[in-house]
C-alpha positions in Angstrom: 22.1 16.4 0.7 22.0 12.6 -0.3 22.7 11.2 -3.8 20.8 8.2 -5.7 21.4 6.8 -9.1 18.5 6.7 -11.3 17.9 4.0 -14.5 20.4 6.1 -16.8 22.9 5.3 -14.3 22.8 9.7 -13.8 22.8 11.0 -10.5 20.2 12.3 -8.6 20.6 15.1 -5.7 17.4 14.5 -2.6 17.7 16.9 -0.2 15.1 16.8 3.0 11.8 17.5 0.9 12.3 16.9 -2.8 11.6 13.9 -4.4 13.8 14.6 -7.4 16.4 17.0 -8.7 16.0 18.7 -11.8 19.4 18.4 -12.6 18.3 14.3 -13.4 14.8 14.9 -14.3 13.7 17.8 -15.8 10.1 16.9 -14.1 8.5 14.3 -12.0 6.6 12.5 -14.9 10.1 12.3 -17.3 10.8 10.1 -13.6 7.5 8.2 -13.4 8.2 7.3 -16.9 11.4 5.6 -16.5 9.9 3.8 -13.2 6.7 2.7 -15.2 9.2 1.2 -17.6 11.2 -0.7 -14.9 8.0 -2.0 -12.9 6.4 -2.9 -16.1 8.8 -5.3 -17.3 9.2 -6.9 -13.5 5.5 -7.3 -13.7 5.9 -8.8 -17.5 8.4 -11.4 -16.3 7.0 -12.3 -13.2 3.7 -13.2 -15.2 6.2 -15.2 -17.6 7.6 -17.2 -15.0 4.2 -18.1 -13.1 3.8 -16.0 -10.4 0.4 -16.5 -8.4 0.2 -12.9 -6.8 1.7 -9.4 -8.1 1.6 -7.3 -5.4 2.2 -3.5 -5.5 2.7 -0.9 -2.9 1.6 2.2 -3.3 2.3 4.5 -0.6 1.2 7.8 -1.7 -2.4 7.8 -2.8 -3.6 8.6 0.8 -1.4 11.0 1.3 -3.3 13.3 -1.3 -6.5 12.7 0.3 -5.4 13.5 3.8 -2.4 15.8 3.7 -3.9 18.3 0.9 -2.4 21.4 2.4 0.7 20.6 4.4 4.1 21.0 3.7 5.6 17.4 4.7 5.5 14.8 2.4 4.7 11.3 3.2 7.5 8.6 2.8 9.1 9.8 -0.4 5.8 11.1 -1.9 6.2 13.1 -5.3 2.8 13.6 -5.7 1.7 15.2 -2.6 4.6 18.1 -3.3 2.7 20.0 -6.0 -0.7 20.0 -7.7 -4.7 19.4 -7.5 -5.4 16.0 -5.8 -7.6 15.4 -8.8 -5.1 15.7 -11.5 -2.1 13.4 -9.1 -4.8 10.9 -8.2 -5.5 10.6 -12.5 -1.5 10.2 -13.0 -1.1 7.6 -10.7 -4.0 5.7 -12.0 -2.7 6.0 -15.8 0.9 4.7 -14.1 -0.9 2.1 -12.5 -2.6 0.7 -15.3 0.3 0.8 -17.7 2.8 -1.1 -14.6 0.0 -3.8 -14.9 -0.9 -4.1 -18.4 1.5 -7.2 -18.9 -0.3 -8.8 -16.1 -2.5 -10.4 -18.2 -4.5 -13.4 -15.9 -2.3 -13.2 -12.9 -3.9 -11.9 -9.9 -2.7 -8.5 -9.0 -3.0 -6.9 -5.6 -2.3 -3.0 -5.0 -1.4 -1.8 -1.0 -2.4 1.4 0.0 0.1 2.4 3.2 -1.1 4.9 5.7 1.9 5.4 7.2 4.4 2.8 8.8 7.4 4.7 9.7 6.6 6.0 13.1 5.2 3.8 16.4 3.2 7.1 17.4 -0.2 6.6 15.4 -1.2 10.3 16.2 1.6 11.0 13.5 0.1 9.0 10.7 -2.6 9.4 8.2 -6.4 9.5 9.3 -9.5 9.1 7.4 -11.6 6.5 5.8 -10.5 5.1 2.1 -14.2 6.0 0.6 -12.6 9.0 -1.1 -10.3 6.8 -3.4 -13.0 4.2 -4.2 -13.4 6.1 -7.6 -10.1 5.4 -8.6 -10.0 2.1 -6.9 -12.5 1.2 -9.7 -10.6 2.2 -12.9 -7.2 0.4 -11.4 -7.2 -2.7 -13.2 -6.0 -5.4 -9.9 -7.7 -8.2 -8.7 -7.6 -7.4 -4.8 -6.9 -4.1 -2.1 -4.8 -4.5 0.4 -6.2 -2.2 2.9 -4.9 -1.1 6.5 -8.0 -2.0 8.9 -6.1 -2.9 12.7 -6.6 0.7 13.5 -9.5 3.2 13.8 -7.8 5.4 11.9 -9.0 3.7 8.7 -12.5 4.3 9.6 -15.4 2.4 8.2 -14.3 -0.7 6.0 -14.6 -0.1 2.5 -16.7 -2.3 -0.2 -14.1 -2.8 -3.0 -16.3 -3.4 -5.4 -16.3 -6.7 -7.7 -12.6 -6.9 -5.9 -10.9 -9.0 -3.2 -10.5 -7.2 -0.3 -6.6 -8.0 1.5 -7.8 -6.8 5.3 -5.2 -5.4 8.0 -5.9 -7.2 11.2 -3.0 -6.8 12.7 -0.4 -3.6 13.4 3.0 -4.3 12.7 3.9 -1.0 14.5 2.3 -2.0 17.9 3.8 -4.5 20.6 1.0 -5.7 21.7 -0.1 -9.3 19.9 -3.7 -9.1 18.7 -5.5 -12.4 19.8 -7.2 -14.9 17.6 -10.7 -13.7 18.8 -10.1 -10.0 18.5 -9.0 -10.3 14.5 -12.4 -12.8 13.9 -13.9 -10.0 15.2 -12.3 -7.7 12.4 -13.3 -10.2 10.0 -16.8 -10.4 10.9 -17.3 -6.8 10.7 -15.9 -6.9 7.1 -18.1 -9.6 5.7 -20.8 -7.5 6.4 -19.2 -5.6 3.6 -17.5 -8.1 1.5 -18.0 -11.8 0.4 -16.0 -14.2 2.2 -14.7 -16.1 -0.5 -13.1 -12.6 -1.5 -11.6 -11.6 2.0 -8.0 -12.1 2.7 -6.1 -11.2 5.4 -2.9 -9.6 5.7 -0.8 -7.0 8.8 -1.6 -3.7 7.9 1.8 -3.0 6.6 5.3 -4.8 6.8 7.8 -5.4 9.8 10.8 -4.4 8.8 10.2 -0.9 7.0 13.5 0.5 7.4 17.1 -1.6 7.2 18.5 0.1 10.1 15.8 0.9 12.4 12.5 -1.8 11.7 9.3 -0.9 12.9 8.8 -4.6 15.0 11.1 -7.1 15.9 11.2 -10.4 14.6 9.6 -12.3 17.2 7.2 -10.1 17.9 6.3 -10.2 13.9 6.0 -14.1 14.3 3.7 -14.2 17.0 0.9 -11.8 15.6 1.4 -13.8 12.1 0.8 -17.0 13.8 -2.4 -15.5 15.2 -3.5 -14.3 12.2 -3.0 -17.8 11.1 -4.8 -18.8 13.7 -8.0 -16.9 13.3 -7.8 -18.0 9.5 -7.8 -21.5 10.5 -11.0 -20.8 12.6 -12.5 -18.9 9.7 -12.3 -21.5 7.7 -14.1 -24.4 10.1 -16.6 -22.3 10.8 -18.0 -21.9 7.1 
């Protein structure tokens, strides 16, 4: 049994598969309401002070698409433990918007992970994002970070009047994806989206965990500086 310390400075016992002890919280949304209040004012003074890009991670929603049944959670995922998909997927979009409300004209961005802490992609979450496009829709952020360098995302999905932030690369993998290959990706996307509203991004970040990353540092530079690449050709050819 570990022990955290939540906003009221109380402490919290996690063992291996609950997200929260009831002798903190005396539920889950008493939590998300404390962390709404937190991320809220982060987001209200980093519009304040100028930022360009909010970005937020959210690691959980495809987790109660694709893992409706089993008893593991993903990451530290509250919302998968209990409940109809339905009724988490509505929470986390009410939390969603009220994080962002403070936004105000700064452009927002939302990642959904599909898994990052384990080199063996048979372990992580399959399936395309089509079933969370509905609530894609009703959260209010300019662009979806979405993880594309795999199949396991399946087919790419149209976000709608939003930007579309595209994984071309896997942060998980050693192998550096060339210049070519992530055109490729690209070109597959703007079939689906714009390409004044395509960005694109690694599917996920490098480090993941402080004492056991996911990638090492040089590999991590190398697949940036191709992605770099390939956005440099992207842009000539237009």
């Amino acid at each position: 049994m570990r022990t955290l310390t939540d906003l009221r400075g109380r402490t919290i016992a996690v063992g291996a598969s609950d997200s929260l002890s009831r002798n903190a919280y005396e539920s889950k949304e008493e939590l998300g309401r404390d962390l709404v209040s937190l991320l809220r004012d982060e987001v209200a003074r980093l519009a304040a002070a100028g930022a360009d890009f909010i970005q937020l991670d959210e690691p959980v929603l495809t987790e109660l698409v694709f893992s409706q049944g089993q008893t593991r959670t993903f990451m530290c995922a509250s919302l998968a433990a209990r409940g109809d998909p339905t009724q988490e997927l509505e929470w986390a979009v009410a939390m969603l918007r009220e994080v962002l409300s403070p936004a105000g004209v700064t452009r927002t961005g939302l990642h959904v992970c599909r898994g990052n802490w384990s080199r063996d992609e048979r372990a992580l979450l399959k399936g395309g994002y089509a079933p969370l496009a509905p609530w894609f829709d009703r959260i209010p952020v300019t662009q979806l970070v979405l993880e594309y360098a795999t199949p396991r995302a399946g087919e790419i999905l149209s976000p709608g009047g939003k930007e579309l932030g595209l994984g071309v690369v896997n942060p998980r993998s050693d192998s550096v994806e060339s210049p070519e290959e992530i055109v490729a990706r690209v070109e597959a996307a703007l079939s689906v989206v714009p390409r004044e509203r395509v960005f694109l991004n690694p599917d996920c970040g490098f480090g993941t965990f402080s004492v056991r990353p996911i990638n090492d540092a040089a590999t991590a530079e190398r697949k940036l500086a191709s992605m770099a690449e390939a956005a440099r050709r992207l842009r000539k050819a237009r």
